[in-house]
N, C-alpha and C positions, 0 to 999 in steps of 0.2 A: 504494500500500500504506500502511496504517494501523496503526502502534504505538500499543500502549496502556501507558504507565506508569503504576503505583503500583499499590496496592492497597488496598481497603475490603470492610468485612467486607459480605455478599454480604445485605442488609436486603431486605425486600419491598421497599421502598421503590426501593434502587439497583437492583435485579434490575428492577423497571418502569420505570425510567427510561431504560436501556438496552436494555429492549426497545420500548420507543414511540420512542425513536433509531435504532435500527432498522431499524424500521418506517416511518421517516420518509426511510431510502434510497431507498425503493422499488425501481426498476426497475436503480437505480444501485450497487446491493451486488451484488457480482458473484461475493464467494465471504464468506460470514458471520466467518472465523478460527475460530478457539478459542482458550480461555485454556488460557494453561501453568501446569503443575504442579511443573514442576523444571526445573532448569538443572544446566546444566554448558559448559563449556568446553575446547576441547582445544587444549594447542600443542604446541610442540616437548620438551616434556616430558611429554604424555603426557594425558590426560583427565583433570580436577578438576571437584570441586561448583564454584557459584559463589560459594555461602553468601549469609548476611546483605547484600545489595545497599540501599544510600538507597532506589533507584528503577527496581528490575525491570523489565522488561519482560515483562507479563504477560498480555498477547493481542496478536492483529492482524485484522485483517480486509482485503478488498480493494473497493475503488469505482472504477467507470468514470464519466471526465468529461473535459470536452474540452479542460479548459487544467488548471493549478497552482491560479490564483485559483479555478476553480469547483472544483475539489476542497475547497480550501479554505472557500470555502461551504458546502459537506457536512461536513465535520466540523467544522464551528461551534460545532453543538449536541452534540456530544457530550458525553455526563457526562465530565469532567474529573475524574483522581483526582489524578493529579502532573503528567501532559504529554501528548500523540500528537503523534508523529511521524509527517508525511508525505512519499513519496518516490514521485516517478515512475518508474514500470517500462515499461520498452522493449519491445515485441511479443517473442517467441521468433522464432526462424528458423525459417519453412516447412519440415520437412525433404523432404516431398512435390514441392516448387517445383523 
């Protein structure tokens, strides 16, 4: 899985960039994300906005690859606005099995 931080205002220019990034997953983008639009947070007191954040979290996406290093390879190219974080996700449990 793939975080995207920061944010830039949405130019033709970044809007192509990220879609020829993309495009450059091919076979290995396994689910596109979305960007978010709001936030919030909830703890033990109850549901909050997040407000004004340095470095939101403002999409994700997911790519299939067979180690960390090639993941890492794929998102090389991505337009960088402040960071992506990547983190490896564990199969779910069969529940059919």
């Amino acid at each position: 899985m793939v975080l995207h931080f920061g944010f830039e205002t949405p130019t033709p220019e970044v809007m192509h960039a990220w879609g020829a990034w993309f495009g450059s997953l091919g076979a290995a983008l396994v689910d596109g994300g979305s960007n978010f639009t709001s936030e919030a947070i909830l703890t033990s007191d109850g549901a909050h906005e997040l407000g004004d954040d340095a470095s939101p979290i403002t999409g994700y996406c997911i790519i299939e690859a067979v180690s960390m290093d090639a993941a890492l390879a794929l998102v090389s190219g991505v337009p960088v606005i402040d960071a992506v974080r990547v983190y490896e996700l564990s199969s779910p449990p069969n529940p059919a099995a």
